[in-house]
Backbone as CSV, one residue per row, in Angstrom:
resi,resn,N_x,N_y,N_z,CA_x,CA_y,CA_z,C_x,C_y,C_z
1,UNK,165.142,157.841,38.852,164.527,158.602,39.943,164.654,160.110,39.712
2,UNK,165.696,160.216,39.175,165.831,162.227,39.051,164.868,162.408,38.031
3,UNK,164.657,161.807,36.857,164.120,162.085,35.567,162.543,161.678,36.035
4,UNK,162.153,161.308,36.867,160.683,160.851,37.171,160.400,161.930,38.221
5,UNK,161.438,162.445,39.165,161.247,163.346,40.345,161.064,164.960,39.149
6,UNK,161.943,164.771,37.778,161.948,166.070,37.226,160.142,166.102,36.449
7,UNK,159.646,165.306,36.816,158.115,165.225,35.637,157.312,165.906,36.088
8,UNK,157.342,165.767,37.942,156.105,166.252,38.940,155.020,165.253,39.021
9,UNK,155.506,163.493,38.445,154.359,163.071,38.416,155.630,161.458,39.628
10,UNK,156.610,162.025,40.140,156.689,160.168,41.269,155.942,160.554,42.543
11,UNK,155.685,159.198,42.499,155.070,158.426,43.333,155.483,158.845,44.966
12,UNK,154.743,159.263,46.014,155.293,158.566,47.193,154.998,157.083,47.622
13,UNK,156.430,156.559,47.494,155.895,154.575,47.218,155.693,154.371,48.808
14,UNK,154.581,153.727,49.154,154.324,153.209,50.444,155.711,151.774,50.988
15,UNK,155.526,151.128,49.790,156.615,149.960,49.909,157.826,150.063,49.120
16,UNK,158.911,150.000,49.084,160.316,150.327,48.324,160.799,148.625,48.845
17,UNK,161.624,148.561,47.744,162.006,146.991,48.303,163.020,147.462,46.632
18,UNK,164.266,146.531,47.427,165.855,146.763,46.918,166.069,145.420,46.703
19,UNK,167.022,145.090,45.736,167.648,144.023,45.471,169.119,143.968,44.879
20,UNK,169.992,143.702,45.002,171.454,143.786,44.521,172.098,145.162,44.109
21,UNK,172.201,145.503,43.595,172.806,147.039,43.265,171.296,148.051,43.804
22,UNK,170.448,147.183,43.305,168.842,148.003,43.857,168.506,148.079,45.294
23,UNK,169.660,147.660,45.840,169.382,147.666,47.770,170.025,148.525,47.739
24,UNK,171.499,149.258,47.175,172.198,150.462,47.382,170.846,151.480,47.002
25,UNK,170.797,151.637,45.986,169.639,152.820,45.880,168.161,152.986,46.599
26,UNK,167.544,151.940,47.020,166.911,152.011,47.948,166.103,152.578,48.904
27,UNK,167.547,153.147,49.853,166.964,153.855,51.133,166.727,154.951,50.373
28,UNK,167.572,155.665,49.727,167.543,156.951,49.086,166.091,157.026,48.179
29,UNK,165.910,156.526,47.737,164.409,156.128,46.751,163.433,156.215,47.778
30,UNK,163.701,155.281,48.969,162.568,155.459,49.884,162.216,156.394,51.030
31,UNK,163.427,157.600,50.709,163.431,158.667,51.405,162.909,159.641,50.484
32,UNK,162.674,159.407,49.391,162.108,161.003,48.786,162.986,161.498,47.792
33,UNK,162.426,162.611,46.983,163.315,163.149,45.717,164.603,164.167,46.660
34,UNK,164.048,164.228,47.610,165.196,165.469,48.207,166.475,164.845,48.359
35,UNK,165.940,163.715,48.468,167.695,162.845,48.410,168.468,162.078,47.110
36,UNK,167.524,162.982,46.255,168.160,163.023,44.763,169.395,163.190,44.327
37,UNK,170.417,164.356,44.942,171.452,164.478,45.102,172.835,163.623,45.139
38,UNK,172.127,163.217,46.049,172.612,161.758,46.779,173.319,160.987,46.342
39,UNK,171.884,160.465,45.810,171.687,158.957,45.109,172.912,159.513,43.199
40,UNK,172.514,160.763,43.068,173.010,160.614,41.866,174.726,160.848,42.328
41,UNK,175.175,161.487,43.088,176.768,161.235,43.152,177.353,159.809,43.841
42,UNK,176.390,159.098,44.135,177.000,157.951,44.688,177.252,156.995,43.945
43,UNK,176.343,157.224,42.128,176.337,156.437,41.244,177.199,157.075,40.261
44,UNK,177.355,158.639,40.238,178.389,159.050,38.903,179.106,160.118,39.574
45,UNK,179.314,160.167,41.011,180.235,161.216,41.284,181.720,160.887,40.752
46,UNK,181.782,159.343,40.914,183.346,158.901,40.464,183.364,157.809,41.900
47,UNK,182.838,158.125,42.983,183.429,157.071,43.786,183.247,155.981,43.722
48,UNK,182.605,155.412,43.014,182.460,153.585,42.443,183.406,153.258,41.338
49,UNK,183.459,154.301,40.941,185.188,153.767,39.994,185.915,152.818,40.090
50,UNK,186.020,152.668,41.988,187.463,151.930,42.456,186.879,150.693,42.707
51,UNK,185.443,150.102,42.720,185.291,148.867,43.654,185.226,147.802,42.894
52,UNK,186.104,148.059,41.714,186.745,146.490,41.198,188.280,146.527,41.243
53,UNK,188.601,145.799,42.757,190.146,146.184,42.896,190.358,144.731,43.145
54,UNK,191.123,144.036,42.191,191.584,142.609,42.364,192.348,142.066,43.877
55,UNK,191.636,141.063,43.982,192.346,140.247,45.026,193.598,139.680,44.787
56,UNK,194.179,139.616,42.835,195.211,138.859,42.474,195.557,137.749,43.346
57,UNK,196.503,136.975,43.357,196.943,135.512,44.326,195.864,135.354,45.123
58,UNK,195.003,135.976,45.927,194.206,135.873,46.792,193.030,135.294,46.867
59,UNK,192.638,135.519,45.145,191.356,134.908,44.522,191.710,133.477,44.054
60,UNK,192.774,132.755,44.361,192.807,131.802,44.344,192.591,130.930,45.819
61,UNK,192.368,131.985,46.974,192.327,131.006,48.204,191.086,131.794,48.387
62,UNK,190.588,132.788,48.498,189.322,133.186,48.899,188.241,133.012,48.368
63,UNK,187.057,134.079,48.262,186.016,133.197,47.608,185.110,134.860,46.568
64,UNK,186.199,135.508,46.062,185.994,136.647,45.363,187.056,137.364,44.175
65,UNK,186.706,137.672,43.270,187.812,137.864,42.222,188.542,139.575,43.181
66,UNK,187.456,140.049,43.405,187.255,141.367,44.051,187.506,141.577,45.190
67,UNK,188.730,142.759,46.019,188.368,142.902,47.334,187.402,143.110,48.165
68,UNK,186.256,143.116,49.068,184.997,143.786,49.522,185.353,144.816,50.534
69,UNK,186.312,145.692,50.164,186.686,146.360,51.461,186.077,148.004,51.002
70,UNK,186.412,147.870,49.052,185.680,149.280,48.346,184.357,149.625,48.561
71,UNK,183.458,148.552,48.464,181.984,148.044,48.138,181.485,148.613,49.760
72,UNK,182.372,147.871,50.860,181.822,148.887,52.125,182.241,150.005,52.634
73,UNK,183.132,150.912,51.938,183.814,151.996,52.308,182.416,152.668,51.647
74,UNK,182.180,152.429,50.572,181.387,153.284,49.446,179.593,153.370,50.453
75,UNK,179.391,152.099,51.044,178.040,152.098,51.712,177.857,153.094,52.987
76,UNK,179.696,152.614,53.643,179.837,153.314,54.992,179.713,155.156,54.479
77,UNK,180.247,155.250,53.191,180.282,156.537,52.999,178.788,157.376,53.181
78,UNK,178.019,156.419,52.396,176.626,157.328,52.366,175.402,156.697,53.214
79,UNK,175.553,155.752,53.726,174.790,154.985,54.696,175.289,155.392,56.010
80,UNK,174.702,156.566,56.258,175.341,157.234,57.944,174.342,157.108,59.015
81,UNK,174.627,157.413,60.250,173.671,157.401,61.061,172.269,158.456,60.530
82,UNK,172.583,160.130,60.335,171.632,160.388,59.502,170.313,159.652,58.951
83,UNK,171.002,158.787,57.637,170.145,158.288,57.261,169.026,157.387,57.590
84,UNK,170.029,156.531,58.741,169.145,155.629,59.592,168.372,156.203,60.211
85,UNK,168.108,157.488,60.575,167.654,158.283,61.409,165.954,158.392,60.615
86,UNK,166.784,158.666,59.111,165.513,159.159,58.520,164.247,158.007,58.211
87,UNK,165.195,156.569,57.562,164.303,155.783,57.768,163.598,155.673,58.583
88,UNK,163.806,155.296,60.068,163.647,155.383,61.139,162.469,156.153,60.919
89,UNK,162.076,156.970,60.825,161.033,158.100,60.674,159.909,157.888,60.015
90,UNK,160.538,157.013,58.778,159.469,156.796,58.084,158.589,155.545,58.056
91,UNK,159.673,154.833,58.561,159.248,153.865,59.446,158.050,153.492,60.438
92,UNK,158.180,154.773,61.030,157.049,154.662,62.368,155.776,155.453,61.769
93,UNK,155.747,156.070,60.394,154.560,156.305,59.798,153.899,155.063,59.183
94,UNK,154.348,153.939,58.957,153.836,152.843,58.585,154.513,152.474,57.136
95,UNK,155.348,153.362,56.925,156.090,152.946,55.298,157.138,151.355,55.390
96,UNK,157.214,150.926,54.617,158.394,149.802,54.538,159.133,149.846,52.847
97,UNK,160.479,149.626,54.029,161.548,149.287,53.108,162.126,147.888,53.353
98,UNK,162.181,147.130,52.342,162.723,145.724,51.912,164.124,145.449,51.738
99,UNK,165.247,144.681,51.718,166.377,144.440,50.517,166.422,143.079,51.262
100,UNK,166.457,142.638,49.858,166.932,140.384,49.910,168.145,140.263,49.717
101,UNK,168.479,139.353,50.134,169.635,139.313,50.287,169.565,137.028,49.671
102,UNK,170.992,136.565,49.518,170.433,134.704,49.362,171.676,134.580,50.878
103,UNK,170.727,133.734,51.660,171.745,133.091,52.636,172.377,131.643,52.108
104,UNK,173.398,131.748,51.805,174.025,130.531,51.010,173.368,129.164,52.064
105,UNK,174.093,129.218,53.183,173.993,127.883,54.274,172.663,127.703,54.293
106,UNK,171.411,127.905,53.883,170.297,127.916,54.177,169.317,127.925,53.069
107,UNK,169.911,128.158,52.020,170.145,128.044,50.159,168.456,128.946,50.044
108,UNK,168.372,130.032,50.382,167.100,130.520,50.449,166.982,132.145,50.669
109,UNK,166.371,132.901,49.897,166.264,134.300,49.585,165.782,134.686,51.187
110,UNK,166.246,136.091,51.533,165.764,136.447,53.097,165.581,138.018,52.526
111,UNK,164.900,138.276,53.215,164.174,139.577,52.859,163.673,140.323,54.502
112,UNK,164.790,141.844,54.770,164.747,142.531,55.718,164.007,143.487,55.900
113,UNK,163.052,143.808,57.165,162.206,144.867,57.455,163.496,146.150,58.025
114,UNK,164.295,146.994,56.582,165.383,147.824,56.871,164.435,148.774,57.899
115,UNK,163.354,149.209,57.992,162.716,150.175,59.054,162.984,149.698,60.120
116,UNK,162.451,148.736,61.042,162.563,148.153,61.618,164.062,147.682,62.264
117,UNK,165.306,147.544,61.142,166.474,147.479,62.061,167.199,149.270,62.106
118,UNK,166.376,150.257,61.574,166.679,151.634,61.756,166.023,152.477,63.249
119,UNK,165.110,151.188,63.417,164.658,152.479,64.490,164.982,151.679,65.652
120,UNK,165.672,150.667,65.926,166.677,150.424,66.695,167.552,151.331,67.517
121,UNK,167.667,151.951,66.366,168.950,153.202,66.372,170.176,153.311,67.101
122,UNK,171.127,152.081,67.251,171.679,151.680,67.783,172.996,151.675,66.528
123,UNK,174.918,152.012,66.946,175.714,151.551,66.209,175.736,150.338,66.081
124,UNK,175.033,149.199,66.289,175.105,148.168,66.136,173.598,147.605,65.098
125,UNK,172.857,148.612,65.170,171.773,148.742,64.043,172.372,149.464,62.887
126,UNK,173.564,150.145,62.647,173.766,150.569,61.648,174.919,149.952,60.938
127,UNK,175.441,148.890,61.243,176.475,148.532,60.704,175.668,146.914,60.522
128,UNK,174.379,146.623,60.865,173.784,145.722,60.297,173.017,146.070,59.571
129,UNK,172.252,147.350,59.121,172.051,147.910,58.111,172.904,148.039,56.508
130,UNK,173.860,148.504,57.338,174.943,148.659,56.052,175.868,147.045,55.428
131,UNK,175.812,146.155,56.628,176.068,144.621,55.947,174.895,144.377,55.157
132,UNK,173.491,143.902,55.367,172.573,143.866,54.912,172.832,144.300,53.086
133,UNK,172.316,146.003,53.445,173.155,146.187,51.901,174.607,145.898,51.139
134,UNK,175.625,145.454,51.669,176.502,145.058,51.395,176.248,143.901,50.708
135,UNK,175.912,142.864,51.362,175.688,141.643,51.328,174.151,141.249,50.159
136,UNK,173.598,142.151,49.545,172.427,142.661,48.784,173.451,142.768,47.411
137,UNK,173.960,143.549,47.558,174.544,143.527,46.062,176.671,142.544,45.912
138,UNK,176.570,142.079,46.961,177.728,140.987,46.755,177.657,139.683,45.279
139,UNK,178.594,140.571,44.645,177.861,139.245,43.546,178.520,137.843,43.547
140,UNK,177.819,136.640,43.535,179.010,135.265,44.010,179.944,135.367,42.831
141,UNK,181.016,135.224,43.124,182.578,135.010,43.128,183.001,136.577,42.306
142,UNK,182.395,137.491,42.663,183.287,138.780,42.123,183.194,139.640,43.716
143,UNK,182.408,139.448,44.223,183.020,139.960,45.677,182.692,138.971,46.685
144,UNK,183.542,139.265,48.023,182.989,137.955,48.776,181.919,137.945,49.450
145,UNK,181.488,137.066,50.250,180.309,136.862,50.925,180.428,137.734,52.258
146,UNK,179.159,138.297,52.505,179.199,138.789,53.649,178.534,138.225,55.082
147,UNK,179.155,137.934,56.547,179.192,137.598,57.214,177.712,138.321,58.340
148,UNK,176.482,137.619,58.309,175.732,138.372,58.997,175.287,137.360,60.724
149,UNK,175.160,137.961,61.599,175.397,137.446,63.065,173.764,136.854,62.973
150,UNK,173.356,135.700,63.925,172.419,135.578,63.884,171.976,134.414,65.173
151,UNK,170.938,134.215,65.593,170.621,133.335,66.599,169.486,132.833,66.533
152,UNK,169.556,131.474,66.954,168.531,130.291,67.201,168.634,129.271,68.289
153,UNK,167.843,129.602,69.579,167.340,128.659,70.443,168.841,129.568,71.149
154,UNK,169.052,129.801,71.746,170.132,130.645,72.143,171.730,130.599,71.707
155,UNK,171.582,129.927,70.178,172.936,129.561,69.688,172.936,130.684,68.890
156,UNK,174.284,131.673,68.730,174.819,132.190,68.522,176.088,131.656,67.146
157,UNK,175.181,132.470,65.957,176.303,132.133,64.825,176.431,132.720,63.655
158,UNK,177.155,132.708,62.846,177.064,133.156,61.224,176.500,132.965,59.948
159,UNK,175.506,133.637,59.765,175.233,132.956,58.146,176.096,133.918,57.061
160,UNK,176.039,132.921,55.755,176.868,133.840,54.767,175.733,133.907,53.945
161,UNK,175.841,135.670,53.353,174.864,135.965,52.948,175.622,136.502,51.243
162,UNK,174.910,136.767,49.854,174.901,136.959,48.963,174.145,137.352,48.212
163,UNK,174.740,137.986,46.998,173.757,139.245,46.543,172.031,138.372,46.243
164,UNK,171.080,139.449,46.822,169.850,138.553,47.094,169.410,138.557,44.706
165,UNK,170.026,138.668,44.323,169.615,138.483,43.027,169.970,137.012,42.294
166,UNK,170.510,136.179,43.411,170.443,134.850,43.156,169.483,134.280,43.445
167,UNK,168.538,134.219,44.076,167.588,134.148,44.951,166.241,135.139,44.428
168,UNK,166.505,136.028,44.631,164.869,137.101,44.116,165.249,138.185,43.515
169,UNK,165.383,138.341,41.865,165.839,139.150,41.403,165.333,140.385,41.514
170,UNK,163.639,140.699,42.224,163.565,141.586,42.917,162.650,141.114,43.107
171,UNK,161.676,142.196,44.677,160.865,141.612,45.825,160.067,142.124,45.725
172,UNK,158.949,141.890,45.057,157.533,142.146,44.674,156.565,141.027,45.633
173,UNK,155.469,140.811,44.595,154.897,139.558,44.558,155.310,138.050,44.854
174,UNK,155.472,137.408,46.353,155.911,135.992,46.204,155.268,134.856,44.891
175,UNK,156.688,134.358,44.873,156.166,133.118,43.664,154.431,132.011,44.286
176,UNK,154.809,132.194,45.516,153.368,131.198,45.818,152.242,132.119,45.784
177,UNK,152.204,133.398,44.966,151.046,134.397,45.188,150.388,134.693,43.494
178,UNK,151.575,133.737,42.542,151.248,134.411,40.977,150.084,134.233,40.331
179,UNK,149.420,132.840,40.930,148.719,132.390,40.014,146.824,132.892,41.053
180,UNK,147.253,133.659,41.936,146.153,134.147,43.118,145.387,135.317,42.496
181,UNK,143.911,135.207,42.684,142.965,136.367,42.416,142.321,136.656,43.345
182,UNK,142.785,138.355,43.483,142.241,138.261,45.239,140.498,139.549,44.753
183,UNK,139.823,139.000,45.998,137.967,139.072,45.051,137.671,140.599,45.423
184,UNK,138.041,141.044,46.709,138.377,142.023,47.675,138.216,143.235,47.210
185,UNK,138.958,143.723,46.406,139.057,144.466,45.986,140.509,145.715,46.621
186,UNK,141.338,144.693,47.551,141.511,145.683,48.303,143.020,146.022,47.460
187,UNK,143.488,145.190,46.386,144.383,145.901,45.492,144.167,146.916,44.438
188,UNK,142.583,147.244,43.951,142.559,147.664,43.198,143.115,149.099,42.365
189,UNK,143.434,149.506,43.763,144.450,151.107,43.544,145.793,150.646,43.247
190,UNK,146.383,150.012,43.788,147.721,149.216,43.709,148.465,149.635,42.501
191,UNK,149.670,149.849,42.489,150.359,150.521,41.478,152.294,150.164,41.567
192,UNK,152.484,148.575,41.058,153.420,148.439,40.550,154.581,148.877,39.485
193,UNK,155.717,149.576,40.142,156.729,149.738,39.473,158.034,149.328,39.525
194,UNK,158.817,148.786,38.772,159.802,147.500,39.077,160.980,148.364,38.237
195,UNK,162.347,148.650,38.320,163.289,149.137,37.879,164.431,148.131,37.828
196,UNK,164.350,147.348,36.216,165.776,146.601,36.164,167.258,146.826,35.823
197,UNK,168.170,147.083,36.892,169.269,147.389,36.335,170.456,146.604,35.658
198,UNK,170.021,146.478,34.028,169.895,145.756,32.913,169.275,145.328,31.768
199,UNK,169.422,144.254,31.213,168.291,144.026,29.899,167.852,143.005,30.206
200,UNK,166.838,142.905,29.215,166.067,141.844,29.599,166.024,141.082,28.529
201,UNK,166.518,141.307,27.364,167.219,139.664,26.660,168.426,139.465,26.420
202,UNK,168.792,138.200,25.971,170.353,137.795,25.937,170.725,139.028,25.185
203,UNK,172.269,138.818,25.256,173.012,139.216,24.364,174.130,138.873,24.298
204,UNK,174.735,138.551,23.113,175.696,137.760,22.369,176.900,138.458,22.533
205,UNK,178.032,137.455,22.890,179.461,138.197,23.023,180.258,136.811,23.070
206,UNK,181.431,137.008,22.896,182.599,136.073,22.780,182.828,136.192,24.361
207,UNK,182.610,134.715,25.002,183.462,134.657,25.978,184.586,134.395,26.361
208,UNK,185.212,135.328,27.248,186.795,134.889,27.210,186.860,133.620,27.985
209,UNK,188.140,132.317,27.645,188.289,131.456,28.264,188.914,131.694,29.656
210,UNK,188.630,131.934,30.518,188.853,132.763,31.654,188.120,132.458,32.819
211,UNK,188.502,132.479,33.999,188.060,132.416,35.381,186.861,133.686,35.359
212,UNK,187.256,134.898,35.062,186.215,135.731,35.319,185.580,136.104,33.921
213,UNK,185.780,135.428,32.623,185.221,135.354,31.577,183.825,134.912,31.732
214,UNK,184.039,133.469,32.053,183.291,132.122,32.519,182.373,132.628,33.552
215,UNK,182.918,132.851,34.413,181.903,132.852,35.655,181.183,133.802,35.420
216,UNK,182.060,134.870,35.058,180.522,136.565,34.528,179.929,135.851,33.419
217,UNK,180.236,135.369,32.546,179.091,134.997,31.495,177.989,134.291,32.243
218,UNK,178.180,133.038,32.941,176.930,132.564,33.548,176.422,132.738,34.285
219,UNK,177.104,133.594,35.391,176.336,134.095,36.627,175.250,135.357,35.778
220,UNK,175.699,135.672,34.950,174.813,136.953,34.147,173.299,135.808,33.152
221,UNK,173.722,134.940,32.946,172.922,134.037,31.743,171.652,133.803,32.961
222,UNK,172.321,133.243,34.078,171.654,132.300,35.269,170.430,133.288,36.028
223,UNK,170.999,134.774,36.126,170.390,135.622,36.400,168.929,136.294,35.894
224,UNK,169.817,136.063,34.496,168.420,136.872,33.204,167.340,135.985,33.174
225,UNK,167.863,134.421,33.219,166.681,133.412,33.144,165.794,133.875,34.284
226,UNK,166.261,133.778,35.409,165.543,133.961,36.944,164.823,135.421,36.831
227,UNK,165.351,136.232,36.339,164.603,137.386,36.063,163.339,137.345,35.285
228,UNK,163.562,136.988,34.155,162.511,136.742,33.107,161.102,135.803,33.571
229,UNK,161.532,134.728,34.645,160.436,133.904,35.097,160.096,134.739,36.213
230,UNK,160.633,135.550,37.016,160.149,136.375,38.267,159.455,137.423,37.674
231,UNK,159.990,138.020,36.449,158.889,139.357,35.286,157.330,138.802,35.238
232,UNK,157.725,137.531,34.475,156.535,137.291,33.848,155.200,136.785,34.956
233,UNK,155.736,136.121,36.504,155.058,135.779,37.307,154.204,136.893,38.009
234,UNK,155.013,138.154,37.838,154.626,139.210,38.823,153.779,139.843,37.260
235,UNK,154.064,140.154,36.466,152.816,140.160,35.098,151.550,139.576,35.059
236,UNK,151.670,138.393,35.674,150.700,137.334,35.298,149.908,137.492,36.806
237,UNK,150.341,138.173,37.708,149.696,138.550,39.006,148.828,139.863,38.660
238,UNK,149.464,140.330,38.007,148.769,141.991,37.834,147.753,142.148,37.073
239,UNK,148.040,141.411,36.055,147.115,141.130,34.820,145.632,141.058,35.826
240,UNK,145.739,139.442,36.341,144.858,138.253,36.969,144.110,139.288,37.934
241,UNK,144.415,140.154,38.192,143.855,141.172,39.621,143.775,142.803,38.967
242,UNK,143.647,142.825,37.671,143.748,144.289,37.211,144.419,145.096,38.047
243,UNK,145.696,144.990,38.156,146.412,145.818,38.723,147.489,146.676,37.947
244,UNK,147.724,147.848,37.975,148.295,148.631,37.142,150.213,148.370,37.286
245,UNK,150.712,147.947,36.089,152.067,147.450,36.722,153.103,147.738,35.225
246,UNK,154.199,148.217,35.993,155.144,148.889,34.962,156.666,148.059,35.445
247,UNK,157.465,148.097,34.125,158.822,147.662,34.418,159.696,148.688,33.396
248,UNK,161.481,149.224,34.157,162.053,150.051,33.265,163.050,148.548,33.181
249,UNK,163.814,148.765,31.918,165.108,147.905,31.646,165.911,148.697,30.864
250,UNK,166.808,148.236,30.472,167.903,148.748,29.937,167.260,148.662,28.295
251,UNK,167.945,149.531,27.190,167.656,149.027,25.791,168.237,147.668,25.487
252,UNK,168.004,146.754,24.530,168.382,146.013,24.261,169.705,145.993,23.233
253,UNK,169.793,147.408,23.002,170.989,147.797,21.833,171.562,148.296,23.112
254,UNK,172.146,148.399,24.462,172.572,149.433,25.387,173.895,148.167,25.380
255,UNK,175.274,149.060,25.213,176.134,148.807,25.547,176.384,148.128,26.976
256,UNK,175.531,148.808,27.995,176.285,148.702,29.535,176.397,147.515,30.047
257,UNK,177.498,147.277,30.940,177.742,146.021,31.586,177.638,146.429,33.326
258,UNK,177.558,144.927,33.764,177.115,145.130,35.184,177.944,145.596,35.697
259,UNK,179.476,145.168,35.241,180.463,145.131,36.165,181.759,146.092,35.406
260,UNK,180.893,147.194,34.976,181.885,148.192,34.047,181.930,149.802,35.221
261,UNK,182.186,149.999,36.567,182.076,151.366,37.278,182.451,152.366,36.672
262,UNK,183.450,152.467,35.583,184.186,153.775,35.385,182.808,154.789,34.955
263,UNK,183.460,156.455,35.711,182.521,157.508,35.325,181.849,157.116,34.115
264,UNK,182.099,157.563,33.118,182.042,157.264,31.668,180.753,156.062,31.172
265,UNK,180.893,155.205,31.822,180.065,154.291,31.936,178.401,154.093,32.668
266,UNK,178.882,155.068,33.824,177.795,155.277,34.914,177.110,155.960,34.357
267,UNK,177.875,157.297,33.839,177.154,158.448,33.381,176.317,158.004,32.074
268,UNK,177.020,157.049,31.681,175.805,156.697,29.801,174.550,156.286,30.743
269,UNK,174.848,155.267,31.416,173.235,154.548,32.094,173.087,155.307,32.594
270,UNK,173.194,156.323,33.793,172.683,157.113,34.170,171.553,158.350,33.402
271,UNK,172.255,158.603,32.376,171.451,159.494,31.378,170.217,159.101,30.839
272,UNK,170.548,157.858,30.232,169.401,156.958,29.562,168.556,156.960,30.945
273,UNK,168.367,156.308,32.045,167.723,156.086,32.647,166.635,157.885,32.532
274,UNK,167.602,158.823,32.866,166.833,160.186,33.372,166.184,160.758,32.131
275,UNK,166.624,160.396,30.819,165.875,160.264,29.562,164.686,159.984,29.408
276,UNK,165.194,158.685,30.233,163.893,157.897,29.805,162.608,157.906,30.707
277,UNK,162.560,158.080,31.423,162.055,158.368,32.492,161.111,159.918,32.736
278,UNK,161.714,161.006,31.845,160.926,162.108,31.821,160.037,162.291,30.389
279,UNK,160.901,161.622,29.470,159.932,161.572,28.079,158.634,159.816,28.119
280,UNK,158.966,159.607,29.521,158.073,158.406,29.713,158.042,156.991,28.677
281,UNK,159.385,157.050,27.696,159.689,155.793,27.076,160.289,154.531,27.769
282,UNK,161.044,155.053,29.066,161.549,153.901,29.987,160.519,152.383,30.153
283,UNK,159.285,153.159,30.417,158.475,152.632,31.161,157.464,151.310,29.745
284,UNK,157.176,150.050,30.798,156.579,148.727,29.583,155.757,148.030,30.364
């Protein structure tokens, strides 16, 4: 976003839609370059450093290797009333913002109109805002599930919700829409851009025999597959309807890991991304 805001050529996106670490960046994306700032110290100021802080003994009775107490200090930090304010705003011009989230009990991707619970504008709209994203980038068994309130027929209860990248690795095009040619014409301006934070083929490593060896290797394997069939569906939509459609990913030689926060780390992806992005190689 900085390296596309530095070109003079982004987009004001009518629709923004977030998914797992991509629901944190998000609102900020769907507020504009002025909140460039922002978005870039929240990813390499240093304060994500801390939000792999072991549960030790704990992760044997709970349901996370990870405490989730960093992950919402870090949302509460930059997800303020403010911001809700601003959505809120943009909101009532007709813009929308998205983030999916998977409701485990209900085994099915859910996808939030965030405008819509901003102009609420209520402390009780903003701390379901900020679960929402919480619960968007919760990854199963490295942080826990997040607890969202909910009602049916006047019953009053909990669903558990998880990072929506089990479910919709991001929220474009529905799967029942891929194989659709619409005659209309009314996509023809339409202008898809999809930002993966990651690669998009395997890559080979020794797994450790390990609880969080194991489980990050396949929750990462399980992911890329689901990605790759959600790429190629939303491809095969754009194509079918001449619609103009771009995806960034990581290099395929790129060191970075999902679950690596330290500065040092942020700052390599971070760079590449703003690299790539102003000399226009990001983009496929």
């Amino acid at each position: 976003m900085r390296g596309w805001t530095e070109t003079g050529t982004r987009p004001d996106f009518e629709v923004v839609t977030g998914v797992s670490t991509g629901a944190l960046a998000a609102p900020f994306v769907f507020l504009g370059s002025d909140h460039d700032d922002e978005l870039e110290e929240a990813y390499i100021g240093g304060a994500a450093s801390n939000l792999l802080q072991s549960q030790g003994l704990g992760a044997l009775f709970g349901s996370g290797i990870y405490k989730g107490e960093p992950l919402r200090a870090l949302v509460e930090r930059y997800v303020t009333a403010d911001l809700l304010r601003g959505v809120a705003a943009e909101y009532a011009k007709g813009r929308v913002l998205l983030i999916a989230t998977t409701d485990l009990d209900a085994q099915r991707g859910v996808s939030r109109d965030m405008g819509a619970i901003a102009s609420k504008g209520t402390p009780e709209a903003l701390d379901l805002f900020r679960s929402v994203l919480i619960a968007s980038a919760s990854i199963p068994g490295a942080f826990p599930p997040v607890l969202i309130r909910a009602a049916n027929d006047g019953v009053q209860f909990e669903e558990m919700h998880v990072d929506g990248g089990v479910t919709t690795p991001f929220l474009a095009v529905p799967e029942t829409l891929w194989s659709f040619r619409e005659s209309t014409g009314t996509l023809a301006d339409a202008r898809f851009y999809i930002v993966i934070n990651g690669r998009t083929s395997p890559t080979f490593a020794i797994t450790q025999d390990s609880l969080r060896g194991v489980l990050g290797r396949s929750v990462d394997a399980m992911l890329r597959a689901s990605l790759m069939t959600t790429l190629a569906g939303n491809r095969a939509f754009a194509q079918r309807n001449d619609i103009f459609f771009r995806y960034a990913a990581l290099p395929d030689d790129s060191e970075a890991s999902p679950l690596d926060f330290s500065p040092e780390a942020m700052r390599a992806v971070y760079e590449l991304g703003r690299r790539g992005a102003r000399d226009g190689s990001a983009w496929h």
